[in-house]
N, CA, C and O atoms as a GROMACS GRO file, in nm:
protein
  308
    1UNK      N    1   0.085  -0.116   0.000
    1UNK     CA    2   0.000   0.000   0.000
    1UNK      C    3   0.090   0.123   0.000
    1UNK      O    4   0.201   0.112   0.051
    2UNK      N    5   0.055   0.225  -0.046
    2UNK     CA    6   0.124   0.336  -0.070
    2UNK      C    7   0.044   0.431  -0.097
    2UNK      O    8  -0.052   0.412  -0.171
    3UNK      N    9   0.082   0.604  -0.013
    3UNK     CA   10   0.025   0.698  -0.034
    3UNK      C   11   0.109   0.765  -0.058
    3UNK      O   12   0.225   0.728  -0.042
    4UNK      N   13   0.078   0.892  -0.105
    4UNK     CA   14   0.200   1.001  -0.192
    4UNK      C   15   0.108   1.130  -0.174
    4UNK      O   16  -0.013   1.123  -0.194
    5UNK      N   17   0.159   1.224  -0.144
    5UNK     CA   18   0.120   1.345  -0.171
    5UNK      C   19   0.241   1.456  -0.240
    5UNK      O   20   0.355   1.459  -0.193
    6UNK      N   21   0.197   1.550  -0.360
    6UNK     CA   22   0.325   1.642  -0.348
    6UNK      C   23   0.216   1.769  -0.382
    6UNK      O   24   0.094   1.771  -0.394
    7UNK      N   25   0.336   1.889  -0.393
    7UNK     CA   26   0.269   2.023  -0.375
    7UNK      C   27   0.420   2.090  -0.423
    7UNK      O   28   0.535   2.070  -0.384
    8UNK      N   29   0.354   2.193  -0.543
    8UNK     CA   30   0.486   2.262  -0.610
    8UNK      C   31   0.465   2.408  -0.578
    8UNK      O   32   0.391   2.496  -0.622
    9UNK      N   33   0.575   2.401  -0.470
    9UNK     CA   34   0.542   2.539  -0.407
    9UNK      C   35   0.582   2.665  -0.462
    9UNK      O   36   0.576   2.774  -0.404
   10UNK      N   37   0.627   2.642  -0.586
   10UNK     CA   38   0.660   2.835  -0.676
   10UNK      C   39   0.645   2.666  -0.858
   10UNK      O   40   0.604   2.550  -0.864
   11UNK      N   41   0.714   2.776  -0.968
   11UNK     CA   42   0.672   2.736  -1.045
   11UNK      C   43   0.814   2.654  -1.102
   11UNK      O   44   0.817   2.586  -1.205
   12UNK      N   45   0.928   2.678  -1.008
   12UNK     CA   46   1.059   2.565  -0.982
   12UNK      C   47   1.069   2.483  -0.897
   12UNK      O   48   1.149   2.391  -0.912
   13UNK      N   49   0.997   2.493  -0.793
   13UNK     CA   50   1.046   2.415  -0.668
   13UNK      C   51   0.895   2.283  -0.677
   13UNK      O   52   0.807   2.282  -0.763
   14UNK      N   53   0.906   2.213  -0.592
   14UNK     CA   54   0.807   2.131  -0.600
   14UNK      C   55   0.851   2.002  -0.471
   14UNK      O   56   0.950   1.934  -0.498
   15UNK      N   57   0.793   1.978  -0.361
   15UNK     CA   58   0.789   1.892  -0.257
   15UNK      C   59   0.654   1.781  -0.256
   15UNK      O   60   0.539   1.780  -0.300
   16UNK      N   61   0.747   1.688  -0.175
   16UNK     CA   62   0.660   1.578  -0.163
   16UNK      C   63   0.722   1.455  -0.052
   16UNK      O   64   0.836   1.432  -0.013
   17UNK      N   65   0.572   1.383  -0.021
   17UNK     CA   66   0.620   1.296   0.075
   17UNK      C   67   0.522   1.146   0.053
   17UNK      O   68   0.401   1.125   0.041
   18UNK      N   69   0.598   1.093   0.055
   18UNK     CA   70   0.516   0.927   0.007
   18UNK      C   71   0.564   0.795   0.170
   18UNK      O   72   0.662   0.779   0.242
   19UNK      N   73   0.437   0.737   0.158
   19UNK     CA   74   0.448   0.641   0.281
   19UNK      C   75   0.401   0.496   0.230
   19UNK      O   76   0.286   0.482   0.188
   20UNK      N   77   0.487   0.394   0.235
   20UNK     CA   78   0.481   0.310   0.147
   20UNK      C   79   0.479   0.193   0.322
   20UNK      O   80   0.534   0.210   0.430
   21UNK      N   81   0.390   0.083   0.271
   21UNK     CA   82   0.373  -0.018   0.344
   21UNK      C   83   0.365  -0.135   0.312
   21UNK      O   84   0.245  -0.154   0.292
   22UNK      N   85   0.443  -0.268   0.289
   22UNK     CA   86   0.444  -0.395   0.228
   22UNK      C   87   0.403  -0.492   0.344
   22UNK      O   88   0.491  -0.495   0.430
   23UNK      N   89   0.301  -0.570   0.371
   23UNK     CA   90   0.246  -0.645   0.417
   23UNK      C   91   0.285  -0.797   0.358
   23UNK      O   92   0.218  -0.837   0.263
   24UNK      N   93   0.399  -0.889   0.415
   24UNK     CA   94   0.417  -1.029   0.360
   24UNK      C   95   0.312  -1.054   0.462
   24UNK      O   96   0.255  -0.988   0.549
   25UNK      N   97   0.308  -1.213   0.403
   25UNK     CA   98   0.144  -1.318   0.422
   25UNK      C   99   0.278  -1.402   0.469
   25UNK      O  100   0.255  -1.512   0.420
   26UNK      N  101   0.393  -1.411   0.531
   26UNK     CA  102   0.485  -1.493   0.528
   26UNK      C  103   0.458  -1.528   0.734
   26UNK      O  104   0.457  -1.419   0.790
   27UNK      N  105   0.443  -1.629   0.820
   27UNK     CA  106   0.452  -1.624   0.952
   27UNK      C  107   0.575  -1.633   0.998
   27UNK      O  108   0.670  -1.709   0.983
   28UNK      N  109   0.540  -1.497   1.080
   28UNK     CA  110   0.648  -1.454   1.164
   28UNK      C  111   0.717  -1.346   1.081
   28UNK      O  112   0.829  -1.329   1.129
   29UNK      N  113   0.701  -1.284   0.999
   29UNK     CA  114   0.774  -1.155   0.934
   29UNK      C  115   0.664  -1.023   0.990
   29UNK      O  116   0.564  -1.074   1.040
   30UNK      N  117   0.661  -0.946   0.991
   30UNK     CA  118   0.673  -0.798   1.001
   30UNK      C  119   0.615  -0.701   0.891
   30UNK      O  120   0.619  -0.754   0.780
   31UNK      N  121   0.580  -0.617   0.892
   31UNK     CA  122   0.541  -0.517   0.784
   31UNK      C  123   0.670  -0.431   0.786
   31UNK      O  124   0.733  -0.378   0.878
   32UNK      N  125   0.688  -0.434   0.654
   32UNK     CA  126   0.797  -0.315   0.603
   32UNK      C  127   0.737  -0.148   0.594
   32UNK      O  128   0.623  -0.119   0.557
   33UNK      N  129   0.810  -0.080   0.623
   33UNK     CA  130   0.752   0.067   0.606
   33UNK      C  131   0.830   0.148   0.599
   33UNK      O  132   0.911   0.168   0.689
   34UNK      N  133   0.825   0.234   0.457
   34UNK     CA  134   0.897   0.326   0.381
   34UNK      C  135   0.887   0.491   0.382
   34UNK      O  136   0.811   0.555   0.309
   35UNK      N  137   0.947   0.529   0.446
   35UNK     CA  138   0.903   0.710   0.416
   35UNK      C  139   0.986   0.782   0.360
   35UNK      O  140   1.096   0.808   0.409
   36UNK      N  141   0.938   0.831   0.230
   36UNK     CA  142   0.997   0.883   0.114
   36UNK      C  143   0.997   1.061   0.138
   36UNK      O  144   0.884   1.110   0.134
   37UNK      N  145   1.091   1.140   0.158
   37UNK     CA  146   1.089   1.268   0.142
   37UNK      C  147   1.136   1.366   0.049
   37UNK      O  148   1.242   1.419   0.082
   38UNK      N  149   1.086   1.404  -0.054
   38UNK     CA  150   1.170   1.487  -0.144
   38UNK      C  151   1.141   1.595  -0.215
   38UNK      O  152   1.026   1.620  -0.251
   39UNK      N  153   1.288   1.702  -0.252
   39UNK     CA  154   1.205   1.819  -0.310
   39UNK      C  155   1.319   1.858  -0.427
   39UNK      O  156   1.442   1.845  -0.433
   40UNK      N  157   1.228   1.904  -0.505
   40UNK     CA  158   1.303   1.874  -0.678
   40UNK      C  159   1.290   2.076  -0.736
   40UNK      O  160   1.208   2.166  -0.720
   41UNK      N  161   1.403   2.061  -0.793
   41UNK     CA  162   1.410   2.243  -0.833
   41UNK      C  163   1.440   2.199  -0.993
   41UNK      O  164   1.532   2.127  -1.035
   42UNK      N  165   1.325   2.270  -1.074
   42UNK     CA  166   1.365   2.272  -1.213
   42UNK      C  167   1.415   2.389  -1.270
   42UNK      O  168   1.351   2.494  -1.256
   43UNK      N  169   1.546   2.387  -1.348
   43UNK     CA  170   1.574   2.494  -1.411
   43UNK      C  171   1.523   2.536  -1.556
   43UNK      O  172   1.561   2.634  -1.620
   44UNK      N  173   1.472   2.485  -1.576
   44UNK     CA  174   1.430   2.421  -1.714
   44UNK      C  175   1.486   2.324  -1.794
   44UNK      O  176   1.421   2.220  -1.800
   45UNK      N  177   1.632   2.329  -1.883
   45UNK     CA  178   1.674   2.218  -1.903
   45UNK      C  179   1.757   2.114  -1.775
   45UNK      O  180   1.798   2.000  -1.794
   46UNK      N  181   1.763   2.182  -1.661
   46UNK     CA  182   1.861   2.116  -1.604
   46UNK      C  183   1.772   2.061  -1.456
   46UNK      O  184   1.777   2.150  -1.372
   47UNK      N  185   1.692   1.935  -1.408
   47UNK     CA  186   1.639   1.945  -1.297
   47UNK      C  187   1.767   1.846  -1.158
   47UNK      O  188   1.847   1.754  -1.175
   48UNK      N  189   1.725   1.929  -1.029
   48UNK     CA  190   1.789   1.882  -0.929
   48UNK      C  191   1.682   1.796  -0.807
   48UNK      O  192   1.611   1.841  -0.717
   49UNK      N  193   1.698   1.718  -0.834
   49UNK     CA  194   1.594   1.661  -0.696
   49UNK      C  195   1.704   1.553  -0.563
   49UNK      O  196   1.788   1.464  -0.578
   50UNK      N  197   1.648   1.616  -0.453
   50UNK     CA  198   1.678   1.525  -0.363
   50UNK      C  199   1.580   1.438  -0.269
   50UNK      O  200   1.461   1.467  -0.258
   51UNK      N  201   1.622   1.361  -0.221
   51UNK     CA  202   1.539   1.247  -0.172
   51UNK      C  203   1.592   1.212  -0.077
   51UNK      O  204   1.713   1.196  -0.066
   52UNK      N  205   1.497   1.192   0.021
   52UNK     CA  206   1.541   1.117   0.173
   52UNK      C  207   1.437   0.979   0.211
   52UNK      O  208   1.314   0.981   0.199
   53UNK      N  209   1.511   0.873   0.254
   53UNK     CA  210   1.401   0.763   0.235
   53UNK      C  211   1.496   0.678   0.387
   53UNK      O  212   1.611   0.641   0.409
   54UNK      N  213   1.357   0.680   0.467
   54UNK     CA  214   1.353   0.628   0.589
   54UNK      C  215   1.277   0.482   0.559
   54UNK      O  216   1.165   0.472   0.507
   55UNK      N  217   1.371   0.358   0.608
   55UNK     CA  218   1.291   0.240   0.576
   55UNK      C  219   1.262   0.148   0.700
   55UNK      O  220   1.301   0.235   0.778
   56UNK      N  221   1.238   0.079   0.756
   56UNK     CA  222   1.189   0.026   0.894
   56UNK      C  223   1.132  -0.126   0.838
   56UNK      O  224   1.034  -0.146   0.765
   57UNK      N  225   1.236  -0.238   0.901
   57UNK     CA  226   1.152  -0.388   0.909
   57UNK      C  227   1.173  -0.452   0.700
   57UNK      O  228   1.108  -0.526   0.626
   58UNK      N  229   1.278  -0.382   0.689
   58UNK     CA  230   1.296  -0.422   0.537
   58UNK      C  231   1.291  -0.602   0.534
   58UNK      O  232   1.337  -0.697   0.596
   59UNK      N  233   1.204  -0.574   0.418
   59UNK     CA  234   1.218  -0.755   0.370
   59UNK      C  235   1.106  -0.805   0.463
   59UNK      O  236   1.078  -0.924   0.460
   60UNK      N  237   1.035  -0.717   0.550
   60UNK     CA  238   0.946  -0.838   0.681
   60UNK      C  239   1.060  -0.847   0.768
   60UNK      O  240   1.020  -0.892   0.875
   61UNK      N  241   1.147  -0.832   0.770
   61UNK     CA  242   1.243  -0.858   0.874
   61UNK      C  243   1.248  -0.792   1.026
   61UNK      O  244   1.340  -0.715   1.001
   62UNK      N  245   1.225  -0.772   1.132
   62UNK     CA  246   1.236  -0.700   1.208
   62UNK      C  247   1.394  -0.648   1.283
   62UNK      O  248   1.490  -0.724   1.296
   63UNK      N  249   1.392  -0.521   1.320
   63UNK     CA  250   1.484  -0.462   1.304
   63UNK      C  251   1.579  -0.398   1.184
   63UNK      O  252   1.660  -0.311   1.216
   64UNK      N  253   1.571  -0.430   1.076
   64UNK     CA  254   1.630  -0.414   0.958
   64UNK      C  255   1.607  -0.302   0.943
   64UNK      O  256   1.490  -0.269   0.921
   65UNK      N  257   1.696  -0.217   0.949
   65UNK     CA  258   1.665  -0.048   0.952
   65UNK      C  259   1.763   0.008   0.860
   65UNK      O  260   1.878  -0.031   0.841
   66UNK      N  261   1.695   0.112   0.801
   66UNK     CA  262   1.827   0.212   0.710
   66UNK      C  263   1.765   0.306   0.608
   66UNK      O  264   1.659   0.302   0.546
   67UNK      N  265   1.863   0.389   0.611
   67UNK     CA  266   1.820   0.571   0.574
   67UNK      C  267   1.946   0.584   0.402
   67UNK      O  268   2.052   0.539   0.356
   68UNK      N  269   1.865   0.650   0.380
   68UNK     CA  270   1.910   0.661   0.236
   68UNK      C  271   1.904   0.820   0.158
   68UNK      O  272   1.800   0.870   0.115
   69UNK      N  273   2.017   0.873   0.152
   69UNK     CA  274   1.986   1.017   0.094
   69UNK      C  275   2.061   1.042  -0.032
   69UNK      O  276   2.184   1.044  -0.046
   70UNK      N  277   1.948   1.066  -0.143
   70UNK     CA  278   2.045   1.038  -0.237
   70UNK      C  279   1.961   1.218  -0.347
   70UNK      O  280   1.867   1.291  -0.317
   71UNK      N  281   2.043   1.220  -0.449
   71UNK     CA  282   2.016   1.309  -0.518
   71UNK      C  283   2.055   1.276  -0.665
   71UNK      O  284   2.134   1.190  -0.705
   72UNK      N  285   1.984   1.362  -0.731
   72UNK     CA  286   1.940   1.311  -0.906
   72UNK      C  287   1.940   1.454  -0.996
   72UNK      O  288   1.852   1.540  -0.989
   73UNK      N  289   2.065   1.459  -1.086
   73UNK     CA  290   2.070   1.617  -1.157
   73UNK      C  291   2.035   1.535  -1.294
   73UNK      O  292   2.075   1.421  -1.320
   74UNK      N  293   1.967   1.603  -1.362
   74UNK     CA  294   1.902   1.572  -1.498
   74UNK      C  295   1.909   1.653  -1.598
   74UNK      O  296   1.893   1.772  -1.571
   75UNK      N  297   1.932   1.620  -1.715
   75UNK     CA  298   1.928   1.750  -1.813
   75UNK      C  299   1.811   1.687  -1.954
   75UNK      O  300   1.792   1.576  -2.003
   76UNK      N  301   1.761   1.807  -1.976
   76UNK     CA  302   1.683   1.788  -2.112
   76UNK      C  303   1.702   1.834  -2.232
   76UNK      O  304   1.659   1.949  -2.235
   77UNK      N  305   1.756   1.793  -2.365
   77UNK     CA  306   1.740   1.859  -2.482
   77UNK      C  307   1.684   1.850  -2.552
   77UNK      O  308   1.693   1.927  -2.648
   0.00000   0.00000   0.00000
């Protein structure tokens, strides 16, 4: 299951936040749960977005924890 919301707060900038939840049918695993944070600046040809992603119980696993910050420069011609 997964929800997402974003909101582009001028007519470059643009934020958002997504909450992602994987439910295994497996006994004895855990629900995984994902929280996605990110905010993206377009220059026009050139966009910059960064991303922050909080993960909790990866795989069904419990305890399995880890944070991820990554960023993405793009160009268009």
């Amino acid at each position: 299951t997964e929800f997402g919301i974003a909101h582009s707060v001028s007519d470059t900038t643009t934020v958002g936040l997504t909450y992602t939840t994987t439910d295994t049918s497996t006994s004895g695993k855990t629900e995984e749960e994902i929280i996605t944070a990110s905010i993206g600046y377009n220059l026009g040809a050139v966009a910059v977005t960064l991303q922050y992603k909080d993960a909790s119980d990866i795989g069904g696993t419990a305890g399995l924890d880890a944070e991820q910050l990554g960023m993405y420069i793009g160009t268009k011609f």
